[in-house]
C-alpha positions in Angstrom: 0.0 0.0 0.0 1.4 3.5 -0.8 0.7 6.6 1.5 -0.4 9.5 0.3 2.3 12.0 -0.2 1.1 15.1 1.2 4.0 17.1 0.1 3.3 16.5 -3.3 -0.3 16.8 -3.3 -0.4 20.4 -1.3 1.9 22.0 -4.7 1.2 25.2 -4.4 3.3 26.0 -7.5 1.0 28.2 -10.2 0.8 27.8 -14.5 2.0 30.4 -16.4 3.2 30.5 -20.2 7.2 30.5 -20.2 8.5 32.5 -23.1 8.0 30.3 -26.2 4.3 30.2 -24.9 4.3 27.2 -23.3 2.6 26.3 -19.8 4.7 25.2 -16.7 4.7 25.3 -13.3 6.2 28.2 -11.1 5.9 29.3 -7.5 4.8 33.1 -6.8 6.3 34.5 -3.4 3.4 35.9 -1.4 3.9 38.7 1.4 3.8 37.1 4.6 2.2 36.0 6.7 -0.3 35.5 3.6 0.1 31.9 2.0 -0.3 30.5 -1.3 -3.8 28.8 -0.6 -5.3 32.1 1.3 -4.5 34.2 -1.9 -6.3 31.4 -4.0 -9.3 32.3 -2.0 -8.8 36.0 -1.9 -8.5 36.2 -6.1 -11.3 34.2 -6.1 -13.7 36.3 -3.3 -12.8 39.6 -4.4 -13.6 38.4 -8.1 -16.4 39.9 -10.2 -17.3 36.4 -11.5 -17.6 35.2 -7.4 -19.8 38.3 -7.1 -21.9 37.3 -9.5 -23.0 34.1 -8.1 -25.4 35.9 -6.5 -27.2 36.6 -9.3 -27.1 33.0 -10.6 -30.0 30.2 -10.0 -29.1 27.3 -7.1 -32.6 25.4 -7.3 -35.4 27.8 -7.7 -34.6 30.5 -10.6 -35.7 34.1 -9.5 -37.7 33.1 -6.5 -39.8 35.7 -5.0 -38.7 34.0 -1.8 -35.4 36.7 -0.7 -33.8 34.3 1.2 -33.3 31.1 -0.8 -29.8 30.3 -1.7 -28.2 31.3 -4.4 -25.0 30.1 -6.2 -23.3 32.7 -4.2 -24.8 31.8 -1.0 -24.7 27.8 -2.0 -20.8 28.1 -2.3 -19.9 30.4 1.1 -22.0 27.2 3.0 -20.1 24.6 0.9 -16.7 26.0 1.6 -17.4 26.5 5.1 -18.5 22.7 5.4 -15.0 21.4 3.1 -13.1 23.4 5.5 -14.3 21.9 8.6 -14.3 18.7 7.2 -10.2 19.1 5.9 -9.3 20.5 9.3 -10.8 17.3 10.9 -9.9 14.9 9.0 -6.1 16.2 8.2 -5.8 16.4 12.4 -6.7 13.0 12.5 -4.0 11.7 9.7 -1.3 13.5 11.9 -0.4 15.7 9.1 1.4 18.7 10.7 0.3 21.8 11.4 1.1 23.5 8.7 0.0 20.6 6.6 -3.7 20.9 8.4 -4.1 24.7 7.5 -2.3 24.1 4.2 -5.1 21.5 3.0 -8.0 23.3 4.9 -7.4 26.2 2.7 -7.0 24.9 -0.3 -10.5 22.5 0.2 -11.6 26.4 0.9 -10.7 27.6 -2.1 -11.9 24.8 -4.5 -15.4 25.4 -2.8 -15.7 28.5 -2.9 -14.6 28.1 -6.8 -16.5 24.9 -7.8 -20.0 26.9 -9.4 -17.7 29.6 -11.0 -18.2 27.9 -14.6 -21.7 27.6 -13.8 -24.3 29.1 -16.3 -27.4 31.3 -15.7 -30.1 29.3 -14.4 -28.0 26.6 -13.1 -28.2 23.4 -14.4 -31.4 24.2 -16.5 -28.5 26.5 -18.5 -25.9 23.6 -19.1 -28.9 21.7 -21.1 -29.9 24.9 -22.6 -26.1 25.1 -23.9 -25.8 21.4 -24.7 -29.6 21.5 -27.2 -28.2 24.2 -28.5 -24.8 23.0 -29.7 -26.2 19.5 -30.7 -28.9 22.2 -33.0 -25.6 23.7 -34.7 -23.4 20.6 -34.4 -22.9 20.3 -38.1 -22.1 24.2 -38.8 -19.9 24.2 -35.5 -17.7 21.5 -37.0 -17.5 23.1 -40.4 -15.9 26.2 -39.0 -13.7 24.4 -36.1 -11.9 22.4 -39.3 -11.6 25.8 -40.9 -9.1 26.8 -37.9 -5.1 25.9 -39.2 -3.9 22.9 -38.1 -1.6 23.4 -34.4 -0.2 21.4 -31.7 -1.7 23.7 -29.1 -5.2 23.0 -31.0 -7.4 19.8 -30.7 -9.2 17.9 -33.1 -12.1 19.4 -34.1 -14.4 16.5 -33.1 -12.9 16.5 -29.5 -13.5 20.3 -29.2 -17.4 20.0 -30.3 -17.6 17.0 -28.0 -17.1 19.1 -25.2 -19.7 21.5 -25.9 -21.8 18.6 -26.8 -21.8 17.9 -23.2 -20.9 21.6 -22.0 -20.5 21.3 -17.9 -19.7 23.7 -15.3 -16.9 21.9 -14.3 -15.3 21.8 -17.0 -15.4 26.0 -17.4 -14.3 26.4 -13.8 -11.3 24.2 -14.4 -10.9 26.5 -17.4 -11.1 29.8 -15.6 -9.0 29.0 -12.0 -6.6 27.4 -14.2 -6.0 29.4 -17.4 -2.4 30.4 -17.6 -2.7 33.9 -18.7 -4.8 36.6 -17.0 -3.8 38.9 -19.6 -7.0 37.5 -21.8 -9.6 37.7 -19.3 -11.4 37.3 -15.8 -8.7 34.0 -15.0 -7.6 33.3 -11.3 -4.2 31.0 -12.0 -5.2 29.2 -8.6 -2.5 26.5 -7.3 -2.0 23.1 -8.4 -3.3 22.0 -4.5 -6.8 24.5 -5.0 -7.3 23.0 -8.9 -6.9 19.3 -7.8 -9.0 19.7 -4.7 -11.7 21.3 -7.4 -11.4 18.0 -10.1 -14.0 15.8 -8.8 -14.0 14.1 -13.0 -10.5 14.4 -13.9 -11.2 13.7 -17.8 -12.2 15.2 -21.2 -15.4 14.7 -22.7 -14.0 12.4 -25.0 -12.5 10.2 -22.9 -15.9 9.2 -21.2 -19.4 8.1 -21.9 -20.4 9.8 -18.9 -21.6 13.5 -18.9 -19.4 14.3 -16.2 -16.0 15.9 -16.7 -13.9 18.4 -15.8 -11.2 19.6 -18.6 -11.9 21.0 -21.8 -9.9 19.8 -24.8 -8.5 23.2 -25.3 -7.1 23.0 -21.0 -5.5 19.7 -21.6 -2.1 21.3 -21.5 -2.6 23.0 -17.8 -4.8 20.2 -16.6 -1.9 18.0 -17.9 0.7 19.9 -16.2 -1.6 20.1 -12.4 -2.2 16.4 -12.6 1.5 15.5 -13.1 2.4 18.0 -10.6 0.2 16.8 -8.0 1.5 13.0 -8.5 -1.8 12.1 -10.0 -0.6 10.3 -12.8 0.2 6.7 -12.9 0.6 3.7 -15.4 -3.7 2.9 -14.8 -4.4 6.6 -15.6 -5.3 9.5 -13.5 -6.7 9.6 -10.2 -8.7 11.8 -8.2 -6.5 14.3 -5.8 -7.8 12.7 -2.5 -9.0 16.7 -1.5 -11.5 16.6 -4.0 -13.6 13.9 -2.1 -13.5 16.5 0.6 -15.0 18.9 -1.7 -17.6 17.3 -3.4 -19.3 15.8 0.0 -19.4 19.2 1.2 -21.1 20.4 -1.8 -23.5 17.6 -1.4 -24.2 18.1 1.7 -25.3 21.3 1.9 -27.1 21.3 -1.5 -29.3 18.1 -0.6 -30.0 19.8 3.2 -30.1 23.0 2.4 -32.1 23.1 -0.9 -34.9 21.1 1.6 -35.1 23.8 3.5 -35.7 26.2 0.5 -38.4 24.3 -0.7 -40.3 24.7 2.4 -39.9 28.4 2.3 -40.9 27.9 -1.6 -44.2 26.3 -0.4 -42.9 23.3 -2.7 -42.5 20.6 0.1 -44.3 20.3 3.4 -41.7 20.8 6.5 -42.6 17.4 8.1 -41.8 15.7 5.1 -38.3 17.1 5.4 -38.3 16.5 8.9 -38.5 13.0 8.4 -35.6 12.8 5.6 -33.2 15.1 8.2 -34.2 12.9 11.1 -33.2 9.3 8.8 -29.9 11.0 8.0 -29.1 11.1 11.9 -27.4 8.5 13.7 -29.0 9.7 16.9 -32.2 11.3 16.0 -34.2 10.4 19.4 -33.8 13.7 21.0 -34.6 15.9 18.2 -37.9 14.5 17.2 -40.2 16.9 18.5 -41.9 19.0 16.3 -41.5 21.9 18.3 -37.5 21.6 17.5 -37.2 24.8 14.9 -36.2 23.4 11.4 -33.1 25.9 11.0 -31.8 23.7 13.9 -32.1 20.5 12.8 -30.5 21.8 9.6 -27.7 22.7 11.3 -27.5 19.6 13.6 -27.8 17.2 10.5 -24.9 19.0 9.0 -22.8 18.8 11.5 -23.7 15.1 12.2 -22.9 14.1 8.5 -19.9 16.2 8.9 -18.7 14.1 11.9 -19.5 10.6 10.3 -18.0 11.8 6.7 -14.7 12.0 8.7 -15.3 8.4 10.3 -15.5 7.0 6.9 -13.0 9.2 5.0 -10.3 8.4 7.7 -10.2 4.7 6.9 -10.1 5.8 3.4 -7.1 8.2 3.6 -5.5 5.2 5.5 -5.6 3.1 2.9 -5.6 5.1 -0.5 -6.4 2.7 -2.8 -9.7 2.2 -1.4 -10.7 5.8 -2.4 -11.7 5.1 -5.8 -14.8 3.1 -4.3 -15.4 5.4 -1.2 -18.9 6.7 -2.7 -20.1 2.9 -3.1 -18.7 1.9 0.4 -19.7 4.9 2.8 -22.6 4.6 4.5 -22.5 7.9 5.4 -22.6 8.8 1.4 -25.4 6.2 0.9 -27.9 8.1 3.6 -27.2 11.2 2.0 -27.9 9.9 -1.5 -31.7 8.7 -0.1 -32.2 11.8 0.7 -30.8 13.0 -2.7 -33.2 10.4 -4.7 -36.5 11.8 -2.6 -35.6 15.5 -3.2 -35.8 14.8 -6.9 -39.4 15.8 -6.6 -39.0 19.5 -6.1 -37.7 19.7 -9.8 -41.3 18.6 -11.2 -42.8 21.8 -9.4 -44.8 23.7 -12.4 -43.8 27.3 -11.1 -39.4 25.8 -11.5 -40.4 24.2 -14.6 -42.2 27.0 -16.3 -39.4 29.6 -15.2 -37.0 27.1 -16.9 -38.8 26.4 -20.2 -38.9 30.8 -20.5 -35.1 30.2 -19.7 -34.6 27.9 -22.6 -36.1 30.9 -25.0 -34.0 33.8 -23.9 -30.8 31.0 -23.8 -31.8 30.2 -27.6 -32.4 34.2 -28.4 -28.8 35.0 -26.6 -26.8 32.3 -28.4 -28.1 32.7 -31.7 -27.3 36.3 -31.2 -23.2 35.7 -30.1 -23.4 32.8 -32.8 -23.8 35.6 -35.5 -21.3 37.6 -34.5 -18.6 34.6 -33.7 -18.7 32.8 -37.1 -18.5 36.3 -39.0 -15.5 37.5 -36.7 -13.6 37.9 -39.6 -15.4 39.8 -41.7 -14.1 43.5 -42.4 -17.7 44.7 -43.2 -20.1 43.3 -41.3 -23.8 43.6 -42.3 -25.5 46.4 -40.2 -27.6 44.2 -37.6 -24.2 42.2 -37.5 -22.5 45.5 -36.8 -24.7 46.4 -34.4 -24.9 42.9 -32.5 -20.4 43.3 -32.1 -21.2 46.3 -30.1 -24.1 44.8 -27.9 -21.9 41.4 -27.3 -18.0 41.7 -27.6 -17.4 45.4 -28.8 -15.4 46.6 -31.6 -11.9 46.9 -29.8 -12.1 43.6 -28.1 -13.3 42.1 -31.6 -10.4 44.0 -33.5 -7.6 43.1 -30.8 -8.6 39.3 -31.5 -10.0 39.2 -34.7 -6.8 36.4 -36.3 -8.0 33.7 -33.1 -8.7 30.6 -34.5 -12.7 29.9 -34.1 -12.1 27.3 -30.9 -11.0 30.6 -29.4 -13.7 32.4 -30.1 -16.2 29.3 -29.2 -14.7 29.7 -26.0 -15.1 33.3 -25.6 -19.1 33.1 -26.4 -19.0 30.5 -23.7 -17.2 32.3 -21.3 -19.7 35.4 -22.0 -23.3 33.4 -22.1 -22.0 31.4 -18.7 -20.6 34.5 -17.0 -24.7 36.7 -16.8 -26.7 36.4 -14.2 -30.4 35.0 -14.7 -31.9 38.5 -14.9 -28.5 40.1 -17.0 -29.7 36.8 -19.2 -33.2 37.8 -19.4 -32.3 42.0 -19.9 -29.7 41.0 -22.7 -32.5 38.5 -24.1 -35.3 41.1 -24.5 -32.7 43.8 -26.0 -32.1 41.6 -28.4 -36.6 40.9 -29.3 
């Protein structure tokens, strides 16, 4: 059995392009006492993408309810729960302290970055994206063949398989990791915060599944985090052990808290969710009055699967090679994902699934509208509704500064724009266009 080697997996080295271009590792100073992992989290808090979480869909798009969460509000509770549960569980391994803060802030900061890449209307917008590229597949691959053959560009078949499948994943891999800030809103977070964030370390390609979290076009950095994280061996690549840590917290607190919304939303009554939070209890007996407020025994579940999460996930660390079945083997991760399977009726309420079908019409209206401009990018006399569509979308000196990208650049960059509004910038941008 090998150990994990925690030196390796806490790299806290950074990508940048060396001077032929070319991504490698390299390790920025920071002014003390701040360290590497606490500036990951300040690039990405003080970001305008973070800020805009707010604005984006968790469950119930543009509630009238103030206080549901909100991708914003969804990733603050998330990082709070990986951060507990790395400080725990890294005490228990014996890892020093320094080791203990070192891993608690980098599950922080892959938390608080894991919905970056996510669309307007949450996961309503990723199928959005996906029905629309499958409606434009052919015309898609037409122009991606029409991009010079490069090294540093993939096939065009792998490129359009990605967007086949387009996944927020994917595009917050591609925005904490991308090498040059120069280009855009990018965070170059540390090889420890990115691993801790890969919870499908793949390419579309490479999988049936629609899971995945590396574009074609970040192969190159995911490439280089992976090998410098020890990740890679002669079966494939593995899973940075951190990013267990991460996804549980996110599950946690979007299968518990999302209950709660939806007894705020009027969608489910509150002692039907009393019953799921009282099964995910190992000691529900003192708790079961219904007197007990519901905010509490949130709170009290959370911290109980928080407890048992680190029972299970300390046998695991123990003995790594058990990790790659931990989901299947916790019985901690099998109560949660009861309550996971009965939740899955809130998403047939009428009022969510009427909101998300108007979704689907301004997401259609928004990318047909980007879709003009990006396949005529070249063109040195644009039509007058196309000239007038570059100022709504890109604007004229962003167009003319990167006019000679190949089109998988410019794919990217309608991604990165569409995915980056909030549901009501969506919506505003939608009816400007009508």
């Amino acid at each position: 059995m090998r150990a994990l080697d925690w030196n390796q997996l806490l790299n806290a080295n950074r990508l940048h392009l060396d001077a032929e271009g070319r991504i490698e590792c390299y390790y920025q100073e920071e002014t003390p006492p701040r360290t590497p992992a606490e500036a990951d989290i300040q690039r990405i808090i003080f970001s305008a993408p973070f800020r805009r979480l707010a604005g984006k869909t968790q469950v119930h798009p543009l509630a009238k309810v103030d206080y549901v969460h909100n991708r914003l509000t969804q990733s603050l509770e998330v990082a709070e729960t990986g951060a507990g549960l790395a400080q725990r569980l890294t005490a228990r391994l014996g890892l020093s302290p320094e080791d203990v803060t070192a891993a608690t802030l980098h599950v922080k900061a892959a938390c608080l970055g894991h919905d970056i890449g996510n669309p307007p209307y949450g996961h309503a917008g990723e199928f959005a994206i996906q029905a629309w590229v499958e409606e434009h597949a052919e015309e898609l691959a037409a122009l991606l063949a029409e991009d010079a053959p490069c090294p540093d560009i993939p096939a065009p078949e792998a490129i359009l398989e990605d967007f086949r499948k387009f996944d927020g994943n994917a595009q917050a891999f591609r925005l904490l990791s991308h090498p040059s800030p120069a280009e855009g809103a990018y965070f170059r977070l540390t090889c420890a915060s990115l691993g801790a964030l890969m919870k499908y370390p793949r390419c579309a390609i490479e999988t049936p599944s629609a899971k995945f979290s590396c574009f074609q076009t970040a192969k190159p950095a995911f490439s280089c985090v992976t090998e410098a994280l020890g990740l890679k061996d002669e079966d494939g690549i593995k899973r940075h052990p951190l990013s267990y840590l991460t996804e549980i917290a996110d599950d946690i607190c979007y299968c518990v808290t999302d209950c709660e919304d939806a007894v705020l939303m009027g969608i489910l009554d509150e002692r039907l969710v009393r019953e799921w939070y009282l099964q995910l209890l190992e000691t529900p007996h003192t708790l079961t009055s219904p007197s007990v407020n519901l905010s509490f025994l949130r709170a009290k579940v959370i911290g109980d699967l928080m407890q048992s999460f680190t029972e299970d996930l300390t046998h695991a660390f123990q003995h790594p090679e058990s990790l790659a079945s931990f989901e299947a083997s916790s019985p901690t991760w099998q109560r949660l994902h009861t309550l996971k399977e009965n939740y899955k009726i809130v998403f047939d309420d009428a009022a969510k699934v009427r909101k998300e079908l108007n979704a689907q019409l301004h997401f259609q209206r928004v990318l047909d509208a980007c879709f003009s401009v990006t396949r005529h990018i070249r063109a040195e006399r644009p039509k007058y509704n196309e000239a007038l569509l570059r100022k709504y979308t890109y604007g004229e000196a962003f167009i003319a500064a990167n006019q000679t990208r190949p089109f998988s650049w410019w794919l990217h960059t309608m991604f990165d724009f569409i995915t980056g509004m909030t549901d009501a910038y969506l919506h505003r941008f939608s009816e400007g266009l009508h």
